[in-house]
N, C-alpha and C positions, 0 to 999 in steps of 0.2 A: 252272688247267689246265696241263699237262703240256708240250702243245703238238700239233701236228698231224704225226699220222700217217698215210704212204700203204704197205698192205699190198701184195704185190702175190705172190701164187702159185696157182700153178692148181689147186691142190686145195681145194675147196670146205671141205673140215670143217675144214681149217686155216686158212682165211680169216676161218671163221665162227670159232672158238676165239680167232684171235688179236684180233681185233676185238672181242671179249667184255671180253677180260682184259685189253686194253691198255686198254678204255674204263673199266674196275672202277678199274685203277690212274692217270686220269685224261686221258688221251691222248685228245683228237677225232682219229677214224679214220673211213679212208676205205680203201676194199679196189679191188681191181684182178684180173681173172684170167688176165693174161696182160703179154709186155712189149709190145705195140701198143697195150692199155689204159692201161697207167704210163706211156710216154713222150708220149700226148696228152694225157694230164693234167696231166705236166710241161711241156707247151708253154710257150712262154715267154708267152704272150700268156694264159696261164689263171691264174682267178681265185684268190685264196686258196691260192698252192700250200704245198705240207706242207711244215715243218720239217725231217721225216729219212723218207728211205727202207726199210721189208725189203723185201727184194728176193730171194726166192728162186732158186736157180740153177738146179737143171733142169726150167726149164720145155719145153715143146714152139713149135716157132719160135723167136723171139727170146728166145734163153738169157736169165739174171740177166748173165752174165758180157758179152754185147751189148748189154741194154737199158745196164748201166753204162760200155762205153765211149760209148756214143753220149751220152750225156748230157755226158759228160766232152768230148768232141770238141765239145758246143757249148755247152761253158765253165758247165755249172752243174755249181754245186757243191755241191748239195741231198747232205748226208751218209749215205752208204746202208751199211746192215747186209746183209750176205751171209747168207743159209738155205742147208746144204747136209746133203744125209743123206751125203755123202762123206764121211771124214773124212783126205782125203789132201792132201799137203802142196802137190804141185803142184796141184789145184784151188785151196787158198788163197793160193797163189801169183800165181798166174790172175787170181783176184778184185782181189787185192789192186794187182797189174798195170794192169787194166783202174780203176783209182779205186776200189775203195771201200773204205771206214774201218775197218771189222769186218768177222770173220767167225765163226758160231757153228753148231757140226753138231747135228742132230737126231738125238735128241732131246733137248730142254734145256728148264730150269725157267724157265715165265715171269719168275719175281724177278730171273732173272740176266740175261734180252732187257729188261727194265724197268732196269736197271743200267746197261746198256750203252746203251741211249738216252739216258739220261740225261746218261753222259757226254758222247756226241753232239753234244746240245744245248748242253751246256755251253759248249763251244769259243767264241772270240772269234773273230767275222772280225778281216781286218786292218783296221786305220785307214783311210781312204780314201788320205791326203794322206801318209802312213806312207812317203814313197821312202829306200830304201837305197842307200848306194853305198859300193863297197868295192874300190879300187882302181880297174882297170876295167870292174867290174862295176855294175851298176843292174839294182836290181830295185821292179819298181810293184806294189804288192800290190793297188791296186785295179784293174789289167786284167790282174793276174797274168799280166805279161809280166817277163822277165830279158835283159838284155843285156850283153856283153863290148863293149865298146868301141861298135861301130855295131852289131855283128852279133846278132839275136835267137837267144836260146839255146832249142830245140824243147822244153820240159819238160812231163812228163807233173808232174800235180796234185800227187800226190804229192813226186815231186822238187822242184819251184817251192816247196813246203810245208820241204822239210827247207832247202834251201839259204837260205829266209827266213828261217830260227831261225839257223840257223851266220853269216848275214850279220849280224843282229841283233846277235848276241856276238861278231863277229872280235874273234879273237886271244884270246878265250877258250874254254878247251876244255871240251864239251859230254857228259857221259857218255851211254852207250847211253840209259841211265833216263831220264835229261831228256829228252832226244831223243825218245825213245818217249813218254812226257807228254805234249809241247808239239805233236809231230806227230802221234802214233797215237790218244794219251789214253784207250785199253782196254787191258785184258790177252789177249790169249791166246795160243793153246801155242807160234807159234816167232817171238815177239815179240823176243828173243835175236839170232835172226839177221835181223830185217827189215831192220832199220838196217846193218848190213853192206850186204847188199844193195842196197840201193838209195843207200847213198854210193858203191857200186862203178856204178849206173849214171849218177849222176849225175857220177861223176867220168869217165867217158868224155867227158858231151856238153861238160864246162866243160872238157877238154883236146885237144877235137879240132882238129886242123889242127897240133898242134906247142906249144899255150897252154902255159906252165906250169902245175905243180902248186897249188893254191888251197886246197883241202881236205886236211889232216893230218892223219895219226894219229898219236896220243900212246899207246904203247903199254900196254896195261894200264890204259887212265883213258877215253881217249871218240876224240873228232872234233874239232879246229878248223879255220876260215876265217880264212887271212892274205893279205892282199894281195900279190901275187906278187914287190913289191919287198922285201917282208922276207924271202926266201928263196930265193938266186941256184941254187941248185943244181936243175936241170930234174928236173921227176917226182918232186917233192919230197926232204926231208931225211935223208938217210942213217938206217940204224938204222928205219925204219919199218915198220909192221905191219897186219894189213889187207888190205882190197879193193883191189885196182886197185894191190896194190904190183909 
């Protein structure tokens, strides 16, 4: 088996399709038609919870784009794919914002929603016992918490996600591609600029109050994490390129 699937949109003939096909192509599925229906079934305290999330976004009430921060806000990180008949950029922005891993516009071929799960699952958690530390940074990937020195760094999953890979490699530099791999591990359309983007926000929270510069750009090649005494110049190294220069 595949692994377990929880459907979750309010359109009944889409519910019933995608339950068909994701069961044909192995996947135990469970369906949902609303977000007040998927986030009591992701209770924490509920049995057998599913592997990955769809999550479709315009539902009526609790959007996709709300059931997925609230989930995130109480730290699961059950990997959800975004349904949108949007196909606009700030929507998946949105999504992607709010936690979650993909996002695919309708209408689309089941082979390529079976594709993109798969990747899903694929992914390794982190190690339990896995602590990083990188200067004065610590990071605990199993209470996916980060800290500078005392102080806890606010990171949305995402972020917590990229800065554990760049901590992982300090002082090796990480191209967009990898990055996108080890953190997004899908394709789709503005996969290019994600990683910009969100090294731009996570370099606000790692430099608030005055911190030095931690995350580099190497221009024309990716992203690296140095520990702030290898690089006395504030706001990073002269000649740089990039978010947050």
């Amino acid at each position: 088996m595949a692994g377990r699937v929880l459907v979750v949109d309010d359109d009944a003939a889409i519910r019933r399709s995608l339950e068909r096909g994701l069961r044909l192509s192995g996947f135990r599925v469970e369906v949902a038609a609303d977000g007040a229906q998927a986030l009591s079934r992701l209770a924490g305290d509920a049995p057998d919870p599913p592997d990955v999330l769809v999550l479709d976004v315009g539902m009526p009430g609790l959007s996709g784009t709300d059931v997925c921060r609230t989930l995130r806000a109480r730290a699961d990180d059950t990997p959800v794919l975004m349904l949108s008949a949007l196909d606009e950029l700030a929507d998946r922005v949105a999504g992607l914002q709010a936690g979650a891993d993909d996002y695919l516009v309708k209408p689309f071929a089941l082979e390529e929603l079976v594709l993109r799960l798969h990747a899903l699952l694929r992914r390794r958690p982190p190690q339990p016992t896995d602590l990083i530390r990188v200067g004065p940074l610590r990071i605990h990937p199993e209470t996916r918490q980060a800290f500078w020195e005392e102080d806890e760094l606010r990171l949305t999953r995402r972020e917590f996600e990229l800065l554990a890979q760049l901590a992982r490699n300090a002082g090796l530099v990480l191209s967009r591609e990898v990055l996108l791999d080890r953190v997004w591990g899908y394709d789709f359309e503005v996969r290019s600029d994600a990683v910009d983007t969100f090294v731009s926000y996570l370099r606000r929270k790692l430099e608030a109050g005055g911190r030095p510069r931690t995350v580099h750009t190497v221009r024309g090649v990716g992203f690296v994490l140095r520990a702030p005494n290898t690089d006395s110049t504030p706001g990073g190294a002269g000649g740089e390129g990039g978010p947050g220069r």
